[in-house]
C-alpha positions, 0 to 999 in steps of 0.5 A, spaced: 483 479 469 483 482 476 476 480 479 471 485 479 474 490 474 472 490 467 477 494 461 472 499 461 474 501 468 482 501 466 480 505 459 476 511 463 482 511 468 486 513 462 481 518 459 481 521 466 487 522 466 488 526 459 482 530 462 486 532 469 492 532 465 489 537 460 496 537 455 497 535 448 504 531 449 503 523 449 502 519 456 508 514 457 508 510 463 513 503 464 510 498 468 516 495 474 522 491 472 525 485 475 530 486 480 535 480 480 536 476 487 543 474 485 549 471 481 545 468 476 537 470 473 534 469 479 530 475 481 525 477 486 518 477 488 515 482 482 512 487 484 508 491 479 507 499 479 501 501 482 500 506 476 501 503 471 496 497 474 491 503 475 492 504 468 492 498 464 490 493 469 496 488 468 501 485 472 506 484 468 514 486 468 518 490 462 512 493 459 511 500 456 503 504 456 502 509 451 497 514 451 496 518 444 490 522 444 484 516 444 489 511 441 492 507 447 496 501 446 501 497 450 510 495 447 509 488 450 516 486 454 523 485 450 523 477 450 528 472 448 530 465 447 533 464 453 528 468 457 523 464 453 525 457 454 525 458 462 519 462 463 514 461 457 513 466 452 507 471 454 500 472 451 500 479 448 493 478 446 491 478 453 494 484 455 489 489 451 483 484 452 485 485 460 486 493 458 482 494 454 488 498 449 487 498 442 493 493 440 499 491 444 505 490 440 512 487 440 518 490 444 521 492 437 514 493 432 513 497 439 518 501 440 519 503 432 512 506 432 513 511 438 519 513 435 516 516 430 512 519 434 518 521 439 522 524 435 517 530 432 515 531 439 517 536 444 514 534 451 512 528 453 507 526 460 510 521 464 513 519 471 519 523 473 524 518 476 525 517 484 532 518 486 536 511 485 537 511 492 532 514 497 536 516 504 530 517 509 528 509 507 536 506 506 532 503 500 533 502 492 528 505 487 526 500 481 530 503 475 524 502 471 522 509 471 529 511 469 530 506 464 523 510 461 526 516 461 534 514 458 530 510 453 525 516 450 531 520 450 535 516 446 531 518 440 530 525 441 535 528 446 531 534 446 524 531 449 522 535 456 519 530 460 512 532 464 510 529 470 504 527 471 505 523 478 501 529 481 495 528 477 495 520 477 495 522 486 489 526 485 485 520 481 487 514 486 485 518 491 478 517 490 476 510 490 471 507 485 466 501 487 470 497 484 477 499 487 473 498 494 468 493 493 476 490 493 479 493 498 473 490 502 474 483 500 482 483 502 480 486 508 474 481 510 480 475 508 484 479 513 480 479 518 479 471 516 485 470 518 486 473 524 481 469 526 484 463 525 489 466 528 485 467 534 482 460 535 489 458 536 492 463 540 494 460 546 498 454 543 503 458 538 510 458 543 514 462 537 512 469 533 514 464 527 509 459 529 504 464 528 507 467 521 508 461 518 501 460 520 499 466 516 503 464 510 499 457 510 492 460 510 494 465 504 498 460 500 492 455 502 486 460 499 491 462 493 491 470 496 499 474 497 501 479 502 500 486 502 508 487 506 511 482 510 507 481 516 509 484 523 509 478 529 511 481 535 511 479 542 513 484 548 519 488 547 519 486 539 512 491 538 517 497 539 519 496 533 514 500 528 517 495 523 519 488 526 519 483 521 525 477 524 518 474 526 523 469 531 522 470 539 519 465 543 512 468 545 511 470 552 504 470 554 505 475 560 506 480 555 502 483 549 503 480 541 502 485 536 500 482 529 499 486 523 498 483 516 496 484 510 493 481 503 493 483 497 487 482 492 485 483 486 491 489 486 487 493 492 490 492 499 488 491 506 492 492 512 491 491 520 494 491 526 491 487 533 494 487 540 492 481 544 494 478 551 491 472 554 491 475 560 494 482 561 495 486 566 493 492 568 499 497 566 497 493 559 490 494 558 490 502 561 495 503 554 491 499 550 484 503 553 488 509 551 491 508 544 483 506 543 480 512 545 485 515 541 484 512 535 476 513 537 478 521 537 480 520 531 474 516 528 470 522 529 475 527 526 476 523 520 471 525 514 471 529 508 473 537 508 479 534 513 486 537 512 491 531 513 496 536 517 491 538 522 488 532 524 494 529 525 497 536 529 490 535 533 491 527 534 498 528 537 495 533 542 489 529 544 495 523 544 498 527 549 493 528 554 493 520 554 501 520 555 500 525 561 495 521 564 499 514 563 505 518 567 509 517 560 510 524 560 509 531 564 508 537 559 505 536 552 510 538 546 512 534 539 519 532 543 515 528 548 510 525 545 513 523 539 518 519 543 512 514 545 508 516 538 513 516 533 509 516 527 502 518 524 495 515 524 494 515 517 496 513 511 492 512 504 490 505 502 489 502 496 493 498 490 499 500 494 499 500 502 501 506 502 498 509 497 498 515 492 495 521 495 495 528 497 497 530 504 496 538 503 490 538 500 482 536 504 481 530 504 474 528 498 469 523 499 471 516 496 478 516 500 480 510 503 485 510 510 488 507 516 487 509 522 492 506 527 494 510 532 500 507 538 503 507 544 510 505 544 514 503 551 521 500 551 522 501 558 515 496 559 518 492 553 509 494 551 508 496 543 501 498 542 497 499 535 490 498 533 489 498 525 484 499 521 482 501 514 476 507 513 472 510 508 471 516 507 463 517 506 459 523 503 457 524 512 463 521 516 466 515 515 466 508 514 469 503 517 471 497 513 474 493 518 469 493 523 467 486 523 474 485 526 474 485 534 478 489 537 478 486 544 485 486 548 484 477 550 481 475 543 481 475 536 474 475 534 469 476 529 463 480 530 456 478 528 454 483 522 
């Protein structure tokens, strides 16, 4: 069971869930499937769903949630004697004491059961399949979504599928106690290790010194990763999402860290930029970025509309760009060639986690804020990360504790 969650906390995300959806058809939900790494039966790092973790709880591939009026049960995931043989049999018990569903039940008793219910049924509720391809990323989709639909339909040919990921957005959204008291934890192992990190900072001669250093303090205290760190000196740091990890540091130059753990299912993400002895062109990009990131500390509170937060950052970013001589007139085009992405994104079991862009933000939300200035010509890349709690009457940041000074990796004292 995950630390600091009980499986009444699941059982009402389900309940929730029914309530906002508001219709009678069945909730099918499939937790993520392997994704083979290779010629043979070797896969890569699982990686569950985060709805279904937000459902039940369970990080376990190959499975099926079903959610029938107040019965709620789980189809345990299609297993064989191979499969058996090389990576142990799973426990079906534990997956309904984790999630607090009614039964869990093999694959083939499972399936028998639902479709019975499939083939009298005309709409089932689940999660519409992404694309098997998505151009904006380049990347693939997991098929397990997919396989869901293929499958249901293959017992009743007719089912119209509705989709409830928008109501699922809605709920994750707002963060129960659980869920931050969570986040907060990963946050605090992050600042930790960043840290460690600092105590040593002078002494790393290569970006993967430092990365292999953030490895062993996860691997050492038994935490995963949120995404793949970013350890990028000099000009390294213009890319939003270098991740080779492999250039001999400069210390003339700023570093730019950003890392992430994973725990309990909920995730942190921090970004610091650090020089031990910068210059002066250096510190008065970093002091802009902070004002920014400042302006936005204060904008950032529950009523807030997302769009027009970001509209007034990029306007203030501006101003900054202007002063620093970047650019001369303040427009889209300008500023986003030194501030290519946006300030925030929502946080929680995924880094980028489900929300409502268009809608206000409520209360309970949690977001990054993390602003940045990018230089290719300067070979400077700038961003301070952190992550925020919207309160009843601000905000609330939950990485305070981790300095941001430009020459240091330090804890403040509480």
């Amino acid at each position: 069971m995950q630390k600091g969650f009980s499986p009444q906390f699941f059982k009402n995300n389900r309940r929730n869930l029914q309530k906002v959806f508001g219709g009678t058809a069945s909730i099918i939900i499939a937790s993520n499937g392997l994704i083979q790494r290779t010629n043979g039966d070797d896969t890569y790092d699982f990686h569950q769903d985060g709805n279904f973790l937000y459902l039940t709880g369970i990080d376990e591939p190959n499975m099926v949630l079903v959610i029938d009026k107040d019965k709620d049960y789980l189809i345990g995931p299609e297993l064989n004697e191979r499969w058996k043989i090389f990576n142990g049999d799973v426990d079906l018990d534990s997956f309904s004491r984790v999630s607090g569903v009614d039964e869990t039940l093999p694959s083939e008793a499972g399936w028998q059961k639902l479709s019975k219910k499939l083939k009298k049924s005309r709409h089932i509720a689940t999660l519409v399949p992404p694309k098997a391809f998505d151009e904006r990323y380049l990347v693939y989709s997991n098929p397990a979504k997919r396989r869901l639909v293929n499958m249901l339909k293959s017992h009743n040919k007719n089912l119209q599928m509705i989709d409830v990921s928008g109501r699922l957005a809605e709920l994750r959204t707002v963060k129960q106690q659980p869920e931050i008291n969570a986040i907060q934890r990963a946050i605090d192992e992050t600042a930790d290790t960043y840290r460690l990190i600092g105590k040593k900072l002078g002494k790393y001669k290569n970006e993967r010194e430092i990365s292999a250093e953030i490895d062993y303090i996860f691997t050492k205290k038994g935490l995963k990763p949120s995404f793949r760190q970013i350890v990028a000196g000099g000009e390294n740091a213009v890319t939003l999402h270098y991740n080779k990890n492999n250039s001999d540091i400069n210390l003339s130059e700023t570093l730019l860290i950003d890392m992430g753990v994973r725990l309990s299912g909920y995730c942190s993400d921090l970004t610091r930029v650090v020089s031990l002895s910068p210059t002066k062109r250096q510190l008065d990009v970093y002091k802009a970025v902070l004002q920014v990131q400042q302006f936005a500390l204060k904008m950032l509170r529950p009523g807030v509309q997302l769009a027009s937060y970001e509209a007034a950052i990029e306007h203030y970013m501006g101003e900054k760009l202007r002063e620093l001589g970047l650019i001369k007139t303040i427009d889209n085009k300008s500023v986003r060639k030194y501030y290519p992405h946006n300030t925030s994104h929502f946080l929680g079991i995924d880094v980028h986690d489900e929300g409502d862009f268009t809608k206000t933000l409520p209360a309970g939300a949690v977001l990054t804020v993390e602003p940045g200035i990018y230089i290719p010509e300067e070979n400077i890349g700038i961003r301070i990360e952190d992550d925020v709690l919207l309160t009843e009457d601000g905000n609330r940041v939950l990485s305070a504790r981790l300095s941001r000074e430009l020459t240091s990796l330090t804890i403040l004292a509480k």
